[in-house]
N, C-alpha and C positions, 0 to 999 in steps of 0.2 A: 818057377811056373812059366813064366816071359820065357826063358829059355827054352823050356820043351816044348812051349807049344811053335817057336820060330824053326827048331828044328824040324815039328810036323811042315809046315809049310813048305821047306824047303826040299824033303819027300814027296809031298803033293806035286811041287812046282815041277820036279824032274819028272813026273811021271808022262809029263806033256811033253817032250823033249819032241821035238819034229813037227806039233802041230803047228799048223798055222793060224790064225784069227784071223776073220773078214776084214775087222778095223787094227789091223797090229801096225805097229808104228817102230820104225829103227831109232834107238839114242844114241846118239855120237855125236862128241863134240867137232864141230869145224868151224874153223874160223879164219874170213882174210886179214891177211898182213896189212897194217894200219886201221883196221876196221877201229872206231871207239864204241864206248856202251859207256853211260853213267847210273851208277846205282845209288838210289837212294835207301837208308839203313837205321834204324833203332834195336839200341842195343839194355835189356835192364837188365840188374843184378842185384840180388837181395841177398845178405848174407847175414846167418843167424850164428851167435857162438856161445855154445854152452858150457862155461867152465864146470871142472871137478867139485866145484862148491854149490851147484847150482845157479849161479849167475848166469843172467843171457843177455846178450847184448846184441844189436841187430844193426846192420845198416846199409842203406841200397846205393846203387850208381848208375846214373841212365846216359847212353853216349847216343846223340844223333848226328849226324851229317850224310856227308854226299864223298863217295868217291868215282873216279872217272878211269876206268880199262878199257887197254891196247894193247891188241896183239901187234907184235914186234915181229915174230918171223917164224918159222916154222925148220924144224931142227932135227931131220931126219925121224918126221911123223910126230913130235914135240911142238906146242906153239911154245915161245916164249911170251906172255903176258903181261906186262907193266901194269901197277895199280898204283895211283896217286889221290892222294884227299885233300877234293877240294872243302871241304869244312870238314870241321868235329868239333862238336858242344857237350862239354860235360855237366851234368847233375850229380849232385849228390846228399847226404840226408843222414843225420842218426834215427836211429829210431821210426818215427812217425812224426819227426820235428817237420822244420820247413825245407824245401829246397833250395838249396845253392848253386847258381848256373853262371857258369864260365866259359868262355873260347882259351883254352889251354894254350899258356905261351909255349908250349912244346909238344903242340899237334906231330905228329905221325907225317912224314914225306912220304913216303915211295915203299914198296917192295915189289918183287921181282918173282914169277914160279914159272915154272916148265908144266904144260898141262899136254896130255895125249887123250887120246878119242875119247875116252873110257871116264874120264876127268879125272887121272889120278895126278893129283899135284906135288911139285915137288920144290921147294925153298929156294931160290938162289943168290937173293941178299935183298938189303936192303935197309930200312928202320925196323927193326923185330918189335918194337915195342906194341904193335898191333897187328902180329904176326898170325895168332887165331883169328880176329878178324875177319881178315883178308881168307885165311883159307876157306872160312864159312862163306864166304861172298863166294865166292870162285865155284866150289863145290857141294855147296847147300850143308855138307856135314861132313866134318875130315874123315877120310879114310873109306868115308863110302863111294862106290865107283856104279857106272850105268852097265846095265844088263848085257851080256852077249848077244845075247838074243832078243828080238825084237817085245815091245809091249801091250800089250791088248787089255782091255777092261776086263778086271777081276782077275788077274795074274797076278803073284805072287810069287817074291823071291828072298832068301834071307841072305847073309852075308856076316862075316863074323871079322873083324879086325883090333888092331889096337890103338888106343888113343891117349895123350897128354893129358893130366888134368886139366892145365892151361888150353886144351882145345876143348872140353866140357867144358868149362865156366868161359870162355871164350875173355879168355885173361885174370879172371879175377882170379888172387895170389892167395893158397892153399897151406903155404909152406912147404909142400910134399908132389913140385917136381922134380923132373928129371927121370922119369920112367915112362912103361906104355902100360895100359892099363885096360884089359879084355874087354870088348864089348862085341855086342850081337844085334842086330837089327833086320825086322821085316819091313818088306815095302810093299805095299799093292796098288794095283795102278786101279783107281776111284772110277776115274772114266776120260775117254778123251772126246775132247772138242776140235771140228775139223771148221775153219775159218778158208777168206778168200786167200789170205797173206800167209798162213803158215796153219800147223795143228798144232795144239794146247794136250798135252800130256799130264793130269793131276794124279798127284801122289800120297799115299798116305803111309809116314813113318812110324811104328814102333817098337819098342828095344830097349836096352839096358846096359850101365854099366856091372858087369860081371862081379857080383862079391869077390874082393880077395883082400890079402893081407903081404906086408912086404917090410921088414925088417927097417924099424926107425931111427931115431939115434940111440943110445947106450942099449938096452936090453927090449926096449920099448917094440911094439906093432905099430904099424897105422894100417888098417881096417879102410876100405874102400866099397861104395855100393850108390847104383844111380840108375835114373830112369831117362831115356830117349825119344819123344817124340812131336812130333811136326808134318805139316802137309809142306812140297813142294810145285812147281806149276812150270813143265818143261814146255817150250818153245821150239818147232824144227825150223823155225824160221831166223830166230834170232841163233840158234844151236847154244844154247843155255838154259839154266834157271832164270825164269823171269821173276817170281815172286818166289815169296816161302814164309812162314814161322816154324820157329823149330824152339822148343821148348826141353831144357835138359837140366837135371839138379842131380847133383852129388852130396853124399854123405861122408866125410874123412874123419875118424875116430882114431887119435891119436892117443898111446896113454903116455903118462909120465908120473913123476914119483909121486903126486898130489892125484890121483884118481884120473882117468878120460876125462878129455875133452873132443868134444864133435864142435864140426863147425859142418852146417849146409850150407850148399851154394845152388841157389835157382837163378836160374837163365832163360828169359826170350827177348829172341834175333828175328826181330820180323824185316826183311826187303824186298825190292822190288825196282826193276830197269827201269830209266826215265825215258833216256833217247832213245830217238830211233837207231838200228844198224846200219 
């Protein structure tokens, strides 16, 4: 249903092709060379697992800190972007027990992406251990990119791409990466806000992870299906995402010789820029 109705949208949206809007606004990333940004970021994860037997067992992880990005240099229309964390606090919990809150002696350094106009990002080293992360910070949601064409209140645009497990659950471990996984997302611009210092672009996300199915170990399926959505809040002034929550869960149904087992994974990433540009 999410599906057909993003592809109406995406019919609608073309049918507009050349108009223009009083208040339409360009998205594109730009950024100077040494400019920083500090993002401040909460990250939760709840994961339920329901064995073959009926048993369920449930248990969450909350990460907050701060990380600090810098474009480095720009690379034949590419910036190069450096992200470093300065903190990260982990939570975590069985059940509905108590929480347990550490500064991880093996906090996350650095990683490194190539971003062009469009924010499509792309890897180029670093610590991976908080690799989704960092791509959600960067670009509000992997794989989603900014519009051709300019934005105006009540426009609408879909987009159809693939993703990682580990960039839906924004890390939390599935057992069933290592592939891309369909998804489909509309966006519609809510409304804009025109300020002294810049304009304020708000967005409203929703979409889904694509049902499908993809050969397990021995004869086995694993079964995948999830839902996508979040508001984002673009910036012409800062040329970013300045806030967002983006709320996404996945369903993985794996079988084995004892009956399926699902495990859910719900996720919200709410952030938001500290410093100035």
């Amino acid at each position: 249903m999410i599906v057909r109705s993003l592809m109406s949208l995406m019919v609608v949206a073309s049918a507009f092709t050349g108009v223009v809007h009083a208040q339409s606004v360009p998205l594109s990333y730009t950024a100077r060379e040494g400019q920083h940004v500090s993002r401040l970021f909460q990250v939760h994860t709840r994961v339920t697992e329901r064995a073959a037997d009926g048993a369920v067992r449930m248990r969450e992880a909350a990460r907050l800190g701060r990380v600090r990005e810098q474009v480095l240099a720009d690379l034949d229309g590419r910036e190069v972007v450096h992200l470093a964390f300065d903190s990260l606090v982990f939570r975590t919990r069985d059940a509905q027990g108590p929480w347990r809150e550490s500064a991880s002696p093996a906090v996350p350094s650095w990683g490194q992406f190539e971003v062009d106009a469009r924010l499509d990002v792309t890897w180029l080293g670093g610590d991976s251990t908080e690799a989704s992360l960092l791509r959600h910070l960067l670009s509000g949601f992997p794989g989603l990119l900014l519009p051709e064409r300019p934005a105006w209140p009540g426009r609408t645009w879909g987009q159809e791409f693939e993703v990682s497990p580990a960039d839906v659950t924004i890390g939390a471990t599935t057992g069933t990466d290592g592939f891309g996984l369909p998804a489909v997302v509309g966006v519609t611009v809510d409304s804009i806000v025109q300020r002294s210092r810049d304009t304020l672009v708000y967005l409203e996300l929703d979409g889904e992870v694509v049902p499908s199915r993809v050969r397990g170990r021995g004869n086995g399926e694993v079964a995948h299906r999830g839902t996508i959505a979040g508001t984002l809040v673009w910036s012409t002034g800062w040329s970013r995402f300045v806030s967002g929550a983006m709320r996404t869960t996945l369903v993985v149904r794996t079988d084995s010789d004892d009956g399926p087992v699902e495990v859910l994974v719900q996720t919200t990433l709410r952030q938001a820029v500290q410093s100035e540009p």
